[in-house]
C-alpha positions as CSV (number, residue, x, y, z in Angstrom):
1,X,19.4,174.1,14.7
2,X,22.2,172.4,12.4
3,X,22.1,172.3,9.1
4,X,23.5,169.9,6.3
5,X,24.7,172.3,4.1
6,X,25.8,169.8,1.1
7,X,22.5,167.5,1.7
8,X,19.9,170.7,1.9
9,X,21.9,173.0,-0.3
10,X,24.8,172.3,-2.9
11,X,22.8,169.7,-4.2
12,X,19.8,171.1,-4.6
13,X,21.2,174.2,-6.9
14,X,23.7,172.1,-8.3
15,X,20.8,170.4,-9.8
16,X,19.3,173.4,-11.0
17,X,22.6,174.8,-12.4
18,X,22.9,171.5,-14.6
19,X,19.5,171.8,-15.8
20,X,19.8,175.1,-16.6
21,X,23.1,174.3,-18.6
22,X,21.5,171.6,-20.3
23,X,18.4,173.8,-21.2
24,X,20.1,175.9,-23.0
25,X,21.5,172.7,-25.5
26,X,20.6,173.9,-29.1
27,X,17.5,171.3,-29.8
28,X,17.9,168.8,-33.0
29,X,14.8,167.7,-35.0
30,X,17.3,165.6,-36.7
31,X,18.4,162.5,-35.5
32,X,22.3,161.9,-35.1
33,X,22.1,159.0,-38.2
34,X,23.4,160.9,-41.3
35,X,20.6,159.0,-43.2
36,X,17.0,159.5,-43.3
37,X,14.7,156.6,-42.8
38,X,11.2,156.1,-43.7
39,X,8.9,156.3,-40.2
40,X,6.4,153.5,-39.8
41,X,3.1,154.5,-38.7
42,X,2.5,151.5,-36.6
43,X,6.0,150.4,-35.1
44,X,5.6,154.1,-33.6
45,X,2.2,153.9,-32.3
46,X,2.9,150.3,-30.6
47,X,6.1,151.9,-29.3
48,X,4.1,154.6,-27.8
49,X,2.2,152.4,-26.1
50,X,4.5,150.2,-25.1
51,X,6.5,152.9,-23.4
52,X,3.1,153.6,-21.6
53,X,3.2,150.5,-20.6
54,X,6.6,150.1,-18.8
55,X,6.2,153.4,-16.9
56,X,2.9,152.2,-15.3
57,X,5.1,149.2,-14.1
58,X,6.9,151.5,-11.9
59,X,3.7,152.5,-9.6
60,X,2.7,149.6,-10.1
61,X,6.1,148.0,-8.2
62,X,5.3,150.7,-4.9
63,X,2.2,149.0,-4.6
64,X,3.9,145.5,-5.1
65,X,6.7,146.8,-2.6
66,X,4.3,148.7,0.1
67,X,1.9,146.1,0.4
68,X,4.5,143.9,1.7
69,X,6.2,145.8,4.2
70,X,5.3,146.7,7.8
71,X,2.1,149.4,7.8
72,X,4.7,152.5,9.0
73,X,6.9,152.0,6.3
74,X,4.2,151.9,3.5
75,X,4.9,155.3,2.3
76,X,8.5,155.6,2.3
77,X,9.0,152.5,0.5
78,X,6.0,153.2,-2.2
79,X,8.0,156.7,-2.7
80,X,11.7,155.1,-2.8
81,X,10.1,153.3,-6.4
82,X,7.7,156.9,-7.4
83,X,10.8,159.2,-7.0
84,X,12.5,157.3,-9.6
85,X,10.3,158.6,-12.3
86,X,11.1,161.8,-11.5
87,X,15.1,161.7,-11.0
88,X,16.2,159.0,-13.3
89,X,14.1,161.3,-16.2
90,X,16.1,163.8,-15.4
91,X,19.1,161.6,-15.0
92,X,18.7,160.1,-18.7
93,X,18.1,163.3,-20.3
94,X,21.2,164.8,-18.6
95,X,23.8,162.4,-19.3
96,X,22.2,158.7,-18.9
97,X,21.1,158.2,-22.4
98,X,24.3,159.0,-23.5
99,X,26.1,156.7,-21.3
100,X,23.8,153.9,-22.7
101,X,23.7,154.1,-26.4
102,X,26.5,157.1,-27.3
103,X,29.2,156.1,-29.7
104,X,30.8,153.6,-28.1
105,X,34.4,154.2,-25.7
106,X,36.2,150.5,-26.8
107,X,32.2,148.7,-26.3
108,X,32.3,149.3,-22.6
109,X,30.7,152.6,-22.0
110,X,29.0,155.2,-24.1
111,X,30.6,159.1,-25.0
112,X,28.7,160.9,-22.6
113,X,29.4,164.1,-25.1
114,X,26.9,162.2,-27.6
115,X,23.7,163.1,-26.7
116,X,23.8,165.6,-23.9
117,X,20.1,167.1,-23.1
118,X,19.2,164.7,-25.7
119,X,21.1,166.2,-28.4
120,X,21.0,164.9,-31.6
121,X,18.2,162.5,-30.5
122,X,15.6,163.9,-33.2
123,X,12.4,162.8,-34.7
124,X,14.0,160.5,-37.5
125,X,14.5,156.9,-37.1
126,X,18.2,155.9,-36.3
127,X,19.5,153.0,-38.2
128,X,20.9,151.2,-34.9
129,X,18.0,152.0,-32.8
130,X,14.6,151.1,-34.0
131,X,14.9,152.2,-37.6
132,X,11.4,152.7,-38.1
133,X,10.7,154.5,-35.2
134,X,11.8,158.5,-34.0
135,X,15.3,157.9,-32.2
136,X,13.7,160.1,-29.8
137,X,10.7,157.2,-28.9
138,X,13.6,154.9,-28.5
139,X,15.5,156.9,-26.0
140,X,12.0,157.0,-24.2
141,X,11.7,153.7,-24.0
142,X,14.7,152.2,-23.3
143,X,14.0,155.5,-20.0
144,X,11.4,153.6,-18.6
145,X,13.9,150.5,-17.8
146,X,16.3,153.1,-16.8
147,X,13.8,154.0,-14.1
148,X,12.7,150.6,-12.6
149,X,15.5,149.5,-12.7
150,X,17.1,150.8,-9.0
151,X,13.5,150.8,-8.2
152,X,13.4,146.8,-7.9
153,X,16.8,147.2,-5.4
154,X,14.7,149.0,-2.6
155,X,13.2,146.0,-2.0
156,X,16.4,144.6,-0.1
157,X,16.8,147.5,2.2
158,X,13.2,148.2,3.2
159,X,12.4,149.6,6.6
160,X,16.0,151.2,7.1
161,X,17.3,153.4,4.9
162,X,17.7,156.9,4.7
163,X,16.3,158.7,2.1
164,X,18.7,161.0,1.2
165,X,21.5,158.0,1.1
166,X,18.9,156.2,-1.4
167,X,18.5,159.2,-3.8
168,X,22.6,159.6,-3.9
169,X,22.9,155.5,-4.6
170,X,20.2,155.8,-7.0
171,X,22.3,158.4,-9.1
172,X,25.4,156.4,-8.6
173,X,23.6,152.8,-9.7
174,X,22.6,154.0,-12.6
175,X,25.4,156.7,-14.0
176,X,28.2,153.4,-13.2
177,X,26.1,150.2,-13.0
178,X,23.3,150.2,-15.1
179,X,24.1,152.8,-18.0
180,X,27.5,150.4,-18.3
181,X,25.4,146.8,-18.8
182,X,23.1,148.5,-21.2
183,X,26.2,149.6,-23.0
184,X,27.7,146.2,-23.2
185,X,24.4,144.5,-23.9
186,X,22.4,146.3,-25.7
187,X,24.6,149.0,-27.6
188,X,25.7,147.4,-31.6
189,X,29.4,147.7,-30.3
190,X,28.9,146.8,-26.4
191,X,31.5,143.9,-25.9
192,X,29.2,141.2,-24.6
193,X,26.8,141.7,-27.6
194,X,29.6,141.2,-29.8
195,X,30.1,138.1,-27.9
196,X,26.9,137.0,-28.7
197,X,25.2,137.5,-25.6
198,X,21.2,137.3,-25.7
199,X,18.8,139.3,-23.8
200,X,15.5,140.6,-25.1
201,X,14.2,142.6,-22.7
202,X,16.6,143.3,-19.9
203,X,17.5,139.8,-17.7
204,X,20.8,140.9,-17.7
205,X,20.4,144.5,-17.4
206,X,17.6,145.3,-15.5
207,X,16.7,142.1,-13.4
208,X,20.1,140.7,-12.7
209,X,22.4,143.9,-11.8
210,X,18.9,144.8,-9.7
211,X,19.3,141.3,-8.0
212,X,23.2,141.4,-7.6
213,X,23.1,145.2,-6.0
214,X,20.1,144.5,-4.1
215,X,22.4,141.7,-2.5
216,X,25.0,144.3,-1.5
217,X,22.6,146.9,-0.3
218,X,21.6,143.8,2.2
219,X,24.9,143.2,3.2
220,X,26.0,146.6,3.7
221,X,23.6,148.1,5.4
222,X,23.0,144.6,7.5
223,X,19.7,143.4,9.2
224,X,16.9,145.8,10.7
225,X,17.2,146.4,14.3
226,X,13.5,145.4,14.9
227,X,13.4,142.8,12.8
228,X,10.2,140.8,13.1
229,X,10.3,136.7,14.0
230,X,7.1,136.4,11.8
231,X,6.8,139.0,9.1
232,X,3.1,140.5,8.4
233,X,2.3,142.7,5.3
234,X,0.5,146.2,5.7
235,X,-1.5,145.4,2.7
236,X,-2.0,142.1,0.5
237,X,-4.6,143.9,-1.8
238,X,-2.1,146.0,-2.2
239,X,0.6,142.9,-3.3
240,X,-2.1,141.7,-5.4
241,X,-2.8,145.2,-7.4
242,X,0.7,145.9,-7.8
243,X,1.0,142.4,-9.2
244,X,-1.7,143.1,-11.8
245,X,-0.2,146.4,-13.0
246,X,3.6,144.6,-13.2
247,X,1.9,141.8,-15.1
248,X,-0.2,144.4,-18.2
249,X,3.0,146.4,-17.8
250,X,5.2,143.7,-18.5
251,X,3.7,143.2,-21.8
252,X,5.2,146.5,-22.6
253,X,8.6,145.4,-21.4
254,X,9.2,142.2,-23.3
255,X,6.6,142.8,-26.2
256,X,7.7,146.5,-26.9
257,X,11.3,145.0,-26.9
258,X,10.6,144.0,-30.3
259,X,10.7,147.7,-31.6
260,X,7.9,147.3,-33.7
261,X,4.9,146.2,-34.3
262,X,5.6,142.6,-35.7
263,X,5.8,138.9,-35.0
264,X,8.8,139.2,-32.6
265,X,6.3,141.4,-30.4
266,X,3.3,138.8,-30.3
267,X,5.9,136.1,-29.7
268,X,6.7,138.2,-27.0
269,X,3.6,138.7,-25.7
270,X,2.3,135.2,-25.7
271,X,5.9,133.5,-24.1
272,X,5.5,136.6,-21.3
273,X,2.2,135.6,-20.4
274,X,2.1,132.1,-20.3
275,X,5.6,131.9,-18.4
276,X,4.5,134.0,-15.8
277,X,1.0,131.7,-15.1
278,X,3.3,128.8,-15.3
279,X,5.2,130.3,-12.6
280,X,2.7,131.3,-10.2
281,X,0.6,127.7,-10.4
282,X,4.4,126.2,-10.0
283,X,4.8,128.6,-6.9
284,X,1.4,127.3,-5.4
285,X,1.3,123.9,-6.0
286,X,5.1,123.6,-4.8
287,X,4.0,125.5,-1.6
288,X,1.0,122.9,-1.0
289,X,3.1,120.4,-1.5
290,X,5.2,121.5,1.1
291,X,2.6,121.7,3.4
292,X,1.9,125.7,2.9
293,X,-1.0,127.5,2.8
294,X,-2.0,128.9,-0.6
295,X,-1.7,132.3,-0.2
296,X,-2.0,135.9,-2.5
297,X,1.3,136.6,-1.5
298,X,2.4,133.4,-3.0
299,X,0.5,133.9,-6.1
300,X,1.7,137.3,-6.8
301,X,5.2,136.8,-6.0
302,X,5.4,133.5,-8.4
303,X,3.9,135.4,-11.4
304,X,6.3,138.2,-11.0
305,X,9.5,135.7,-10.6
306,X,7.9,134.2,-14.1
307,X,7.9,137.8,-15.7
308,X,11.9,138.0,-14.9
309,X,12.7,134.8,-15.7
310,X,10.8,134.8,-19.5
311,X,12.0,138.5,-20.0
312,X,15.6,137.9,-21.7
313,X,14.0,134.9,-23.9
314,X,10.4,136.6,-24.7
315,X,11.0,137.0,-28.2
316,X,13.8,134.0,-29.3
317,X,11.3,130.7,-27.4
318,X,8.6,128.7,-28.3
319,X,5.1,129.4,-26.1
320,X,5.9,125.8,-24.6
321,X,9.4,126.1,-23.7
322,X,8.1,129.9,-21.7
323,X,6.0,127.3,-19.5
324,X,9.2,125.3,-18.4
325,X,11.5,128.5,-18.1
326,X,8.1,130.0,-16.2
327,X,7.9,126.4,-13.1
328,X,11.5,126.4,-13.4
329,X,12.4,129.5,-12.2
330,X,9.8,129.6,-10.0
331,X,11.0,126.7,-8.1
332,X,14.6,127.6,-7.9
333,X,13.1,131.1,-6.4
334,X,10.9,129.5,-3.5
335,X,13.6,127.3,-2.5
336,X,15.9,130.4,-2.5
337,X,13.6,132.1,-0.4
338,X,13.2,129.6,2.3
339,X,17.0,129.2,2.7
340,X,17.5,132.8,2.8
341,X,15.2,133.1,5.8
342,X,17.3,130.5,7.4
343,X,20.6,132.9,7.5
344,X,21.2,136.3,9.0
345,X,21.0,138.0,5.7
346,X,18.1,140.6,5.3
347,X,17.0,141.1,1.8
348,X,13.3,142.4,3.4
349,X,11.8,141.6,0.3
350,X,13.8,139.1,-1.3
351,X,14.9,140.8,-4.6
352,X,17.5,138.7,-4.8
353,X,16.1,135.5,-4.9
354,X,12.9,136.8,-6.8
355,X,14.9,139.2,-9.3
356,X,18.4,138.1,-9.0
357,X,17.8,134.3,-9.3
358,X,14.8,135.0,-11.9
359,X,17.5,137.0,-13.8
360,X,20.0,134.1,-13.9
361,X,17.7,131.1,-14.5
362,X,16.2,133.4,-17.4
363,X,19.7,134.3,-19.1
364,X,20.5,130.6,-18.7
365,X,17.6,129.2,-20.3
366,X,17.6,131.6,-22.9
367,X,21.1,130.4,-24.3
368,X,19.4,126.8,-23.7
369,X,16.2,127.3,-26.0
370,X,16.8,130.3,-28.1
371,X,16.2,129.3,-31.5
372,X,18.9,127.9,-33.9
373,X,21.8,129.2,-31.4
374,X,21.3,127.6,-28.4
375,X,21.7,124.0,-26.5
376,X,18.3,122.6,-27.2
377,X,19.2,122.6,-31.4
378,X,22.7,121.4,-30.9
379,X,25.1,124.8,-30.6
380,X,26.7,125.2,-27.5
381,X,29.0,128.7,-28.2
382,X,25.9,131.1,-27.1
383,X,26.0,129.3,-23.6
384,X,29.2,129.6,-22.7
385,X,29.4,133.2,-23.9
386,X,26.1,133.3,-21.2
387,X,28.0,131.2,-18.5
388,X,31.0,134.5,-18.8
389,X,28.9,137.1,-19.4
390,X,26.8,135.8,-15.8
391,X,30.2,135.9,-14.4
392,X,31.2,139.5,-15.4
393,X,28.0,140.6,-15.0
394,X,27.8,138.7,-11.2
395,X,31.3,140.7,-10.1
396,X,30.2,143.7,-11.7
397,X,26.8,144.3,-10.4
398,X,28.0,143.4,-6.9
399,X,30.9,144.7,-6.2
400,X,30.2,147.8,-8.2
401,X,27.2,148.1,-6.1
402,X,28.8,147.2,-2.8
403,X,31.3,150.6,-4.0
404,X,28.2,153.0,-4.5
405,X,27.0,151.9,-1.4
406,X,30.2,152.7,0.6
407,X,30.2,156.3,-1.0
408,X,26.8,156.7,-0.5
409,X,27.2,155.9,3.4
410,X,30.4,158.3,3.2
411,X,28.8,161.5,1.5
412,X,25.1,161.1,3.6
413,X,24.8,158.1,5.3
414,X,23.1,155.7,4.5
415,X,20.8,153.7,7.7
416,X,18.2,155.7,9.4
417,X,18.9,155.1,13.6
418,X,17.4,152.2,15.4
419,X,15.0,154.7,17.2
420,X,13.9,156.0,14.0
421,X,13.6,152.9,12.3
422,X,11.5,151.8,15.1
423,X,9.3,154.8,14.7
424,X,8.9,153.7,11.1
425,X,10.5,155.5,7.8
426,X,6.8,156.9,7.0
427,X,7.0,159.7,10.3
428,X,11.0,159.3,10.8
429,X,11.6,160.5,7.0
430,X,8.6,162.3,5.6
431,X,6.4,162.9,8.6
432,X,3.4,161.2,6.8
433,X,1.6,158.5,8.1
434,X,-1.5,156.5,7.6
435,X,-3.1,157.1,10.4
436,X,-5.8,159.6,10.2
437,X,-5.5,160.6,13.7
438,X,-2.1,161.5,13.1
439,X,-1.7,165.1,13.6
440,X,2.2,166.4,12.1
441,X,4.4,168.8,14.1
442,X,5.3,172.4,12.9
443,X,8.6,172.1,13.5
């Protein structure tokens, strides 16, 4: 029997060798500010909870993405978002965090030397980064968007990928994609903050650059082999309890955003959830008006296009304008998705037009209605800044992501064959199934 050496072996204990380097990284109570700042007793609890919050979106999105695909594929694809808690952890501990919000390299990337192992990132406030909460919180926050981040991109190349190729992009995404746009966007010197460049809770940097690389990953790896004329989901409860988690996750996301427990966070709360209700009655009544059946699936996927599109405004709109930024979005989206089924392009779950395009309306609406600086009261600097920044941030995302793809596919391959997609990625990649019958072989 052949064996993969790099695949089964040099990465493996290359992984342990790092960890056991970075282990050994003296531990800092302090945190890297040379100031001390008073803690605040409730900013930190919120924060704690908040961070609870927008992990639980994460197995909350395997449901949302395993009840939609074909019944052998559940598995894989519910694992392809659960692994990502483990090795983006790791991942941002490592060298991730530093990428993100180390001193800044000319506002485009962090000094990966900043905060290796987490050094330096102590149990004081930091004056940049939540300055009445431990710096450590904030790094654990700002993790869990690290983590569902390449999470959302599965979506587009359900049923065919090889699990291996998806870890290795996963790594890649977020070391050179995402760590970057958090850099430039949420980082005090990052280049398109300095610009002016709005987003609250991650548009930009979680939603869009998912979008834009889950757009590449459909065009690289190209259509399934067996792809269905009429698409049936394993599991719409499922859809519809994944939903529910995304939605009391999300309050996490764009409330906890606020870094603190104050009236940017219940401004952010109440503009998330009435933009995402907006969205998913805009969603059904445009469907019946098309002549659709209402359905769960329609529901669910119209709330979640609603959570995107509010998430870069949450905390700078009024409750009312969330509504309109809420049907909006949701209309552009369900068009989006009935012309994309009308090309050869196979985004399985449509990320793109439910993340990507959610991402876009958002961060354009956002320099519409944000208060004082945008369109609606008169100021028109913020959206052209927005207008550039979706065009960096367009080229970026995509092409970078097209790259990691093309060294993914070059290092371990990247598309399962068409006999074992056919056999389904559950047996064909982790020998699990769920069929109870199912008895595994011992080879």
């Amino acid at each position: 029997m052949s064996i993969n050496w790099t695949s089964r072996w040099i990465f493996p204990f290359g992984l342990l060798l790092l960890l056991s380097a970075l282990a050994l990284v003296p531990a800092s109570p302090i945190a890297a500010a040379a100031t001390t700042l008073p803690l605040d007793k409730a900013d930190t609890a919120w924060m704690i909870v908040a961070s609870a919050l927008v992990l639980l979106m994460t197995p909350g999105l395997s449901f949302f993405y395993g009840g939609m695909v074909s019944a052998r594929n559940v598995i894989s694809t519910m694992l392809q978002s659960f692994v990502a808690l483990g090795v983006i952890s790791l991942l941002w501990y490592g060298v991730g965090f530093s990428l993100a919000f180390g001193e800044s390299i000319g506002g485009v990337i962090g000094n990966p030397l900043s905060h290796p192992g987490f050094k330096g990132v102590g149990l004081d406030p930091h004056p940049d980064f939540g300055p009445t909460i431990p710096f450590l919180l904030f790094a654990l926050f700002q993790l869990k968007f690290a983590i569902i981040t390449p999470a959302l991109i599965t979506g587009s190349f359900a049923e065919r990928v090889r699990f291996s190729g998806y870890l290795v992009f996963m790594v890649l995404f977020s070391l050179f994609i995402y760590a970057p746009l958090a850099h430039w966007t949420w980082h005090p010197d990052g280049f398109l903050r300095s610009w002016g460049v709005l987003d609250f809770a991650g548009g930009t940097v979680v939603h869009m650059s998912a979008g834009f690389a889950a757009l590449a990953g459909a065009v690289v790896l190209g259509p399934r082999s067996h792809r269905p004329s009429v698409h049936r989901p394993a599991a719409i409860p499922y859809i519809l309890l994944g939903t529910g988690l995304l939605w009391f996750g999300w309050f996490g996301f764009n409330a906890g955003s606020a870094l603190g427990a104050n009236a940017d966070a219940v401004q952010a709360f109440a503009t998330t959830n009435m933009a995402s209700a907006a969205a998913m009655v805009a969603w059904l009544l445009f469907d019946a008006l098309r002549g659709r059946r209402i359905s769960a699936m329609g529901a669910c996927i119209g709330a979640i296009v609603g959570l995107v599109a509010i998430t870069p405004a949450a905390g700078f709109v009024t409750v009312g304008q969330s509504l309109f930024i809420g049907v909006f979005s949701a209309l552009v989206s369900n068009l989006a998705v009935y012309y994309k089924n009308r090309t050869g392009l196979d985004d399985t779950l449509d990320v793109f037009p439910s993340h990507g395009l959610g991402g876009i309306c958002g961060m354009l609406l956002t320099a519409v209605f944000a208060r004082e600086v945008g369109l609606w009261y008169g100021e028109g600097h913020t959206f052209l800044m927005h207008l550039l920044a979706l065009a960096i941030v367009g080229v970026f995302s995509f092409g970078g992501s097209w790259l990691m793809f093309k060294i993914t596919h070059a290092l371990v391959g990247l598309r399962v064959s068409a006999k074992e997609e056919l056999l389904g990625l559950d047996l064909s990649q982790h020998e699990e199934t769920l069929d109870p019958a199912y008895e595994p072989s011992m080879s």
